[in-house]
N, C-alpha and C positions, 0 to 999 in steps of 0.2 A: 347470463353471460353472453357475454357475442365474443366475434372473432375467428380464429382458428379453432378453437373450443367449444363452438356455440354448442355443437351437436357430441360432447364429448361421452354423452352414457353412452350413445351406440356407436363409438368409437371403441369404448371398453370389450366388444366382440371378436379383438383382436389384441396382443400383447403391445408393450412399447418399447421398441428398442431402445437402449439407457447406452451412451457410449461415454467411456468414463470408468473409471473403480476409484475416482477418489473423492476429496468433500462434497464435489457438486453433485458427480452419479449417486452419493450415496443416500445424500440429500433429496432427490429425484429418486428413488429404489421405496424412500420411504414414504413420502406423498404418496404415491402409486399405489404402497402396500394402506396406506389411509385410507386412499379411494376405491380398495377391492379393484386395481388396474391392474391385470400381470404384465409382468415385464422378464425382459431379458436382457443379460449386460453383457457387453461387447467392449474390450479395451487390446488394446496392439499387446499387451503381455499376456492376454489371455486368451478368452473365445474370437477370432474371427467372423467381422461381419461379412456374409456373402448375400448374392441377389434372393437365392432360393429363402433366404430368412428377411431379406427386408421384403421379399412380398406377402406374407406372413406378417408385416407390422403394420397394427394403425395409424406409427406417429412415432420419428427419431428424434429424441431428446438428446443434443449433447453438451459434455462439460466444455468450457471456455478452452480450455488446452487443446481442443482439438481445432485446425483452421480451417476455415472454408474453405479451402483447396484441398483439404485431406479427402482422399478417394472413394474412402464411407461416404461422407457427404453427396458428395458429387453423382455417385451412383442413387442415390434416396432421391436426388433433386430428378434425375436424368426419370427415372421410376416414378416420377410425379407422385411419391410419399411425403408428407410434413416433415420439415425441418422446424425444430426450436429447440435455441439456447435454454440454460437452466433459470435464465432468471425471466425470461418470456413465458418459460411454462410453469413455471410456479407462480407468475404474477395473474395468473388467468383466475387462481383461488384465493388471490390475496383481497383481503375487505378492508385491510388499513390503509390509512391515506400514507404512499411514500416519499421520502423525500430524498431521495437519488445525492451522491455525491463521490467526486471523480477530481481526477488530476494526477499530474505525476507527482508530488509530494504532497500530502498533512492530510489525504483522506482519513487517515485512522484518528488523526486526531482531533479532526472535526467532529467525525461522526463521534467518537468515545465522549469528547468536551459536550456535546448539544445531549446526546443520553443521560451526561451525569447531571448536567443543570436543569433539564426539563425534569427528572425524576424527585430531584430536591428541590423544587420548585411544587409539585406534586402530578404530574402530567405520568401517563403513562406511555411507554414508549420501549421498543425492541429494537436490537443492533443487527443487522444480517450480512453477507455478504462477503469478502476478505476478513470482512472482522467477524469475530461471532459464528455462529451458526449460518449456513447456507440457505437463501428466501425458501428455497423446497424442504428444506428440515424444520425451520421454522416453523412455515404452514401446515408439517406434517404433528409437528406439535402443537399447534394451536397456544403456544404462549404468548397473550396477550391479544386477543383476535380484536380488531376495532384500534388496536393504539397503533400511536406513530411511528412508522417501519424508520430509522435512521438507516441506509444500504449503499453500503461502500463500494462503489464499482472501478472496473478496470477496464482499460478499452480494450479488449479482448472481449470483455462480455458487454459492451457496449457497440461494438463496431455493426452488427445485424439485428439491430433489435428491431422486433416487428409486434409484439404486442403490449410490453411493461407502458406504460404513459404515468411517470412521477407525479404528484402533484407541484414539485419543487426540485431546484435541480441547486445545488452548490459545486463548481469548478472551483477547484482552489489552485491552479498554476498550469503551466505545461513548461516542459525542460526536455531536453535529448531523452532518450529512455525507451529501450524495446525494438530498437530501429533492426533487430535481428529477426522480430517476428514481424514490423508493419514494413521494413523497406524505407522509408519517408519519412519524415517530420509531417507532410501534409497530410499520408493516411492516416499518421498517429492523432493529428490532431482532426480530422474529419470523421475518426471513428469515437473519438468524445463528444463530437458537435450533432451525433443523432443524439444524444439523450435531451438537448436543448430544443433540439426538431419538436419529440414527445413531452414535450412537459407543457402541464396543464396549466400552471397560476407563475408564482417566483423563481426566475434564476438569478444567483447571483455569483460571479465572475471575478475572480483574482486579476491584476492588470496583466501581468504576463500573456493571459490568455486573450486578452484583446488587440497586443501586439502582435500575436501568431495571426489573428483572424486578418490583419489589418497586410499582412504579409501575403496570405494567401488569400486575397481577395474575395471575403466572407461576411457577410452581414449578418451580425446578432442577431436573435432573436428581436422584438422591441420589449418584450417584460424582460431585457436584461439590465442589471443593476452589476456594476464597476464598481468594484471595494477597493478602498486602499487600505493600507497595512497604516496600522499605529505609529507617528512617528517617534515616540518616545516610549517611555515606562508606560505600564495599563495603570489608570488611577486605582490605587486601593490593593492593590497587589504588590505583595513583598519585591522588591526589585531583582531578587535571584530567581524569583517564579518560573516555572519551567515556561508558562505562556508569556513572560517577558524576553526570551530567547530572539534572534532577530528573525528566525525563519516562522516562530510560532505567534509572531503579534498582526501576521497578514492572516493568519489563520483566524486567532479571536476574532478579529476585527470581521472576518466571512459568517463565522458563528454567529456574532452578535448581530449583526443585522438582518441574518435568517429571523434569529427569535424574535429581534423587535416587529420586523413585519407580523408576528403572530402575535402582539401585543405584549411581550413581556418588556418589562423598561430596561434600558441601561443599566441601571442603580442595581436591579436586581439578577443583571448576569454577572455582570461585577463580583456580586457579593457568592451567588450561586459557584461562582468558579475558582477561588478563594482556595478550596480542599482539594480541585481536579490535581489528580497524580497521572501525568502520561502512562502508556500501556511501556512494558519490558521493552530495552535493545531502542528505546527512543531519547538520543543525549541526556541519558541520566548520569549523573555523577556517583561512580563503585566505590569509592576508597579514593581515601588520602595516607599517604608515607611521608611524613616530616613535609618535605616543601613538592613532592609529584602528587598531582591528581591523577585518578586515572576515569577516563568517560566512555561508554558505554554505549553508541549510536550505529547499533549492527544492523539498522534496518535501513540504512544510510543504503543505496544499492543504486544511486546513479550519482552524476556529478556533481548537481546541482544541489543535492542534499548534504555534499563533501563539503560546497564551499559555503552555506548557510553555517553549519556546526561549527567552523573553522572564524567563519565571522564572531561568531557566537562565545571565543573562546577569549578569556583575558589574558593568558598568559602565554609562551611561547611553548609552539606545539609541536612534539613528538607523535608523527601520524602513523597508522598503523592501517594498512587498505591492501586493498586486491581482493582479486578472486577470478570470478571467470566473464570473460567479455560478454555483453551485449550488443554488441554488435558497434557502438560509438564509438568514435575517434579518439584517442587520448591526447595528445598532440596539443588542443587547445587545454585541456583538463588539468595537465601537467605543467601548462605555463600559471596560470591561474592557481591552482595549487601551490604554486612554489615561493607566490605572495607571502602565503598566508603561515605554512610551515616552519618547523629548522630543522629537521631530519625526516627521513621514512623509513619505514621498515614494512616490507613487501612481500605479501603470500600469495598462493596460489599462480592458477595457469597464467595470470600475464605477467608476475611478478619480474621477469628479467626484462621483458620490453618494457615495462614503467619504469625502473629503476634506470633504466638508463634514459628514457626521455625527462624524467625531474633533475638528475645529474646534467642533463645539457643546458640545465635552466640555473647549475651554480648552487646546489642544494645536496646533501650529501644523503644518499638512500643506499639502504642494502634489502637484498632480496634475502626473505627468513623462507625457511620451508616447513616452519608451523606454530601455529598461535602461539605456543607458550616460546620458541626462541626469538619473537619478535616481540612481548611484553618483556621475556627477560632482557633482551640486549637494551628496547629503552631505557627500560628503571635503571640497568647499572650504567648507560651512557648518559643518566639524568645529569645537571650539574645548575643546582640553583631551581628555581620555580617554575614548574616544567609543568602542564596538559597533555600526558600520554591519552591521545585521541584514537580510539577505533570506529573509524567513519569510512568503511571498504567501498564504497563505491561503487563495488561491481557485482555481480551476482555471488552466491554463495555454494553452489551446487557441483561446483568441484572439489570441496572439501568436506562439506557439510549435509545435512539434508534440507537446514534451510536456512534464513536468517538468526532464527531461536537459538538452533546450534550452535550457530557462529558466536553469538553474543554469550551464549551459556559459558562455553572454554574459556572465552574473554575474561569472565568472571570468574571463573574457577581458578585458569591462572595468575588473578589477581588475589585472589583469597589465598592462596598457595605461598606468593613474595610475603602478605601482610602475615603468615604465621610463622615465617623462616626470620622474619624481621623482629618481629618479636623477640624471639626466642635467641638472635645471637644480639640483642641489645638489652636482654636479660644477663646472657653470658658475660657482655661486660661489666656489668655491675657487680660482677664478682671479683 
């Protein structure tokens, strides 16, 4: 091992402070408990970090949610004690070759897509990161030691990285998003552009992201490879394919030429991909009532992902969004929006400022004050072949505990119309 790590037994003669109590600490509690490392956890709801306990520590591990401005931190660094992220310090144990991937939308769906074809394919291969299991719970289970790490990163846990080195990196976009925690479009996107710095062999780069670099006066790597999205249907895929969607064929398209670079052909991700089923809350189609669909895209949580799904729709959309800002402007969102729509129906804390800027735009929205009065008012405002869309947009954390939640009610209150519907279209037949 080298690195910050080299010398990590006699490092072990002192605990590690863990800051954090949730997937990542906990992920990082159990490595540690793997490596006989004691530790101690420190999180703002709970134990307080103080100087007298970070001089007492060999090495502060923290989860991504906390920022390098946060005053733990700062004090460890001032203390001239090690700082590492969770996915820095679990990659010090990691012996699989990783292949890093990032962006503000279709991480999950990459990484889930290249898991399921490489596995059917016969490759061995682990999800970690956003998706899955945390690289530190991973490692501390040792499932799959030697095979191919697929790891979903966020720039939050990519902005300070000082030891992970990917062997492959896939960026699949950048759009507004998070400008509450980076400030900038340029941090945001400079805090994605270290993982390109660390990476050893392939990167391959959605066009968007070459437009940002080209904005902010940035030179690629030179192992970067510019994918473009599919202009049409993917050959050999049912035409309603969840990866025939218009936001998810720039996706395939990044997939497939990761794999071919490892040798697998065309013909055979094609065929491999054939079965993939997106993960929950990603524009899946819940139910149909006579001539309303209703869709299901609650992981939708910036703009960009609003106006993919919207492109994506055939029919005329009844949209259902909000929640809690990230910090981005609505202003543009709302005009753009207003294309694509024919009514809204609008939750959570911004719900009264949106509803009034998509109304300036000539589009008629009402602000609901909870999931089930906003599927109800659509389905009964339905009239003719309608996409009652839930593509919110915005974070979820003011009404929910996350996007899972969000999308769960979605569905519940969708299963709720389809048993009430039933039952008084029974009543008629009497």
């Amino acid at each position: 091992m080298t690195g910050p790590l080299e010398n990590w037994e006699k490092m072990m003669a002192s605990p590690v402070a863990v800051l954090g109590d949730g997937v990542s600490g906990r992920g990082v509690c159990a490595l540690l408990g793997r490596l006989g490392w004691q530790f101690r956890v420190y999180d703002e709801k709970g134990k307080t970090l103080t100087p007298g306990k970070l001089r007492s520590s060999s090495l502060v591990v923290a989860s991504p949610g906390f920022r390098p401005d946060h005053p733990w931190l700062l004090l460890a660094r001032e203390m001239q004690i090690k700082v590492l992220g969770e996915l820095d310090f679990a990659s010090c144990f990691t012996p699989s070759p990783i292949t890093a991937i990032t962006g503000t939308n279709g991480k999950t769906t990459v990484a889930t897509l290249l898991d399921h074809v490489f596995r059917k394919l016969g490759h061995k291969t682990s999800i970690a990161g956003n998706t899955g299991l945390s690289l530190s719970q991973l490692m501390a289970e040792q499932v799959n030691l030697r095979a191919r790490i697929f790891l979903e990163v966020s720039s939050f846990q990519s902005r300070n990285l000082s030891c992970l080195n990917p062997e492959s990196v896939i960026w699949t976009n950048l759009a507004e998003d998070h400008l509450n925690y980076h400030g900038t479009m340029e941090d945001y996107f400079r805090s994605k552009c270290s993982l390109l710095q660390r990476c050893q062999k392939e990167i391959f780069v959605g066009q968007s992201v070459l437009r940002w670099a080209k904005r902010f006066s940035v030179n690629l790597p030179d192992q970067v490879s510019i994918v473009s999205p599919i202009p049409g249907p993917i050959p050999s895929l049912c035409e309603d394919h969840f990866l025939n969607t218009h936001p998810q064929r720039e996706n395939f398209a990044l997939a497939s030429a990761f794999a071919i670079s490892l040798g697998i052909s065309e013909s055979e991700f094609i065929l491999a991909s054939n079965d993939y089923q997106p993960e929950p809350h990603r524009l899946r189609k819940v139910h149909q009532l006579e001539k309303v669909s209703f869709w299901n895209d609650s992981k939708a949580t910036n703009f960009s992902a609003v106006i993919a799904a919207c492109r994506s729709m055939r029919e005329p959309i009844f949209w259902i969004g909000g929640g809690q800002s990230k910090g981005v402007m609505m202003d543009e969102f709302a005009r753009e929006l207003s294309q694509y729509i024919s009514k809204a129906y609008v939750i959570g804390e911004v719900g009264k400022e949106m509803v009034g800027k998509i109304k300036g735009f000539n589009v008629p929205a009402t602000q609901c004050f909870s999931m089930e009065e906003a599927v109800e008012s659509a389905f009964h405002e339905a009239n003719g072949r309608i996409s009652i869309l839930l593509s919110p947009g915005f974070a979820s954390l003011d009404q929910f505990k996350n996007y899972n939640e969000r999308g769960n009610l979605f569905n519940q209150c969708v299963l709720e119309l389809k048993k009430r519907f039933a039952t008084s279209t029974q009543e008629l037949l009497y």
